[in-house]
C-alpha positions in Angstrom: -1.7 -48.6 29.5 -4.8 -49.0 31.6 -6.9 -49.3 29.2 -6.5 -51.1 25.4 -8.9 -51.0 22.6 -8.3 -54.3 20.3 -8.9 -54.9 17.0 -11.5 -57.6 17.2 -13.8 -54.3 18.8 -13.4 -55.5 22.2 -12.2 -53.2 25.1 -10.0 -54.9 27.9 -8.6 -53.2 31.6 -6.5 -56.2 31.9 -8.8 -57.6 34.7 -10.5 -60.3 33.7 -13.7 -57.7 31.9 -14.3 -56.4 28.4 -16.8 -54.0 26.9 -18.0 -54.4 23.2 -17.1 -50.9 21.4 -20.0 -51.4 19.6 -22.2 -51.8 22.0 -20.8 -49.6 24.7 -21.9 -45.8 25.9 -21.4 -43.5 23.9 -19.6 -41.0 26.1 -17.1 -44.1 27.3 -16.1 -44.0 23.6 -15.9 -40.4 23.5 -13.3 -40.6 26.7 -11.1 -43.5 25.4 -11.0 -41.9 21.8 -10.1 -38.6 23.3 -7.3 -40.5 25.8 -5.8 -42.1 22.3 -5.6 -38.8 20.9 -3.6 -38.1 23.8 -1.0 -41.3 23.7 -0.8 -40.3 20.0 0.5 -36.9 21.1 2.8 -38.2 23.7 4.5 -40.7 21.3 5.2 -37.7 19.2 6.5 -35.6 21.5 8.4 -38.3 22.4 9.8 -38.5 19.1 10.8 -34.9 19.5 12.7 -35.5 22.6 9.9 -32.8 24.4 9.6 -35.0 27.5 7.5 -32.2 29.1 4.8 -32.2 26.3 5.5 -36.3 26.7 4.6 -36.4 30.4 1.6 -33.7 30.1 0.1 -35.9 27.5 0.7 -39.3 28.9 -1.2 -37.5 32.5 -4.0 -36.3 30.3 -4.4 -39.9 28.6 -5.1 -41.7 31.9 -6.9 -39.0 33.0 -9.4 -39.5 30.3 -9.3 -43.3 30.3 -9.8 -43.3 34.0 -12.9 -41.0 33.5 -14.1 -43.1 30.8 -13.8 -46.6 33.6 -16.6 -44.0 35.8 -19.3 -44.9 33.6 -18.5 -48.3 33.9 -17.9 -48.7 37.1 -19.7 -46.1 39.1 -22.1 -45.8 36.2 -22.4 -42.4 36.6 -20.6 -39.2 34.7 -16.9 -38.2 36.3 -16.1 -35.7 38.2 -14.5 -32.6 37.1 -11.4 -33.4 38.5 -8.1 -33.6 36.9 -5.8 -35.1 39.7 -5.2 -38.7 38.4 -5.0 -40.7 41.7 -8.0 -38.8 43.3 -10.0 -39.7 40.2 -8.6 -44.0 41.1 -9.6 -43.2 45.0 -13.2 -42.8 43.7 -13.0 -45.8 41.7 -11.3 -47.8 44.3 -14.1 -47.3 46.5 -16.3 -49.2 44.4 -13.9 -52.2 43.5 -11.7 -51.1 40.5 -8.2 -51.8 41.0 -4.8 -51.4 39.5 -1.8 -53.6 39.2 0.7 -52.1 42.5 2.7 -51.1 39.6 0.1 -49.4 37.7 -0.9 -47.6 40.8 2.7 -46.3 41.7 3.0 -44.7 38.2 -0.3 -42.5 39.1 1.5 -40.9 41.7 4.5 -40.1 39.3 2.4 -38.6 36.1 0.1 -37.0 39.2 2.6 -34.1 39.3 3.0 -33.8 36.0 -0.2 -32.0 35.6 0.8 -28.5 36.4 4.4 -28.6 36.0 4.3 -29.4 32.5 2.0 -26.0 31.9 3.0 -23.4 34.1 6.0 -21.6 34.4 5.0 -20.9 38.0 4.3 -24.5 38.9 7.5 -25.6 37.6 9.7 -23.0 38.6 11.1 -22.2 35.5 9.9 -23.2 32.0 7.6 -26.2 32.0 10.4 -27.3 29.4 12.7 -27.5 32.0 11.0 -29.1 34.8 11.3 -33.1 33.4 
């Protein structure tokens, strides 16, 4: 996960940085909460065996977390874009980095974005297409 809230209220990317949750902006909260709503979902779906529903949600949660990292990094609001490893391009260009790993798996849950939700994008039923 790129992002992992703690229990002792601290917020880590793995990079040497935290954020107190207590302390930080309100809409970065707003972004990580709504991207834990989304694991949640993806752990269910995965408990279903609904990989399609698992990959949508999975793209959605980074999605969100990586928006959240734009008011840290950038300090400004994201941008309305939904295509994961556009949304890390803009936050590479001021300094944020992934693992090589970490980066790789963007371009995988990258396609999952429209496959999983249109018939038309995945040829077929979105059902089908993972």
């Amino acid at each position: 996960m790129i992002i992992e809230v703690l229990d002792n209220g601290r917020l880590y990317n793995g990079w040497g940085f935290h954020l107190e949750w207590r302390t930080m902006r309100r809409e970065v909260r707003l972004w990580i909460e709504a991207a834990h709503e989304d694991l949640v979902d993806a752990s269910d779906a995965i408990q279903r065996g609904r990989w399609f529903r698992t990959a949508f949600f999975s793209q959605q949660a980074v999605e969100k977390a990586l928006k959240a990292m734009f008011f840290v990094v950038r300090r400004e609001e994201p941008p309305h874009i939904c295509t994961v490893t556009e949304l890390y391009r803009l936050l590479k260009e001021v300094g944020f980095t992934l693992p090589q790993e970490l980066e790789e798996q963007l371009y995988i849950l990258n396609k999952y974005y429209t496959i999983t939700r249109y018939p038309d994008a995945a040829n077929g039923l979105p059902s089908e297409a993972v």
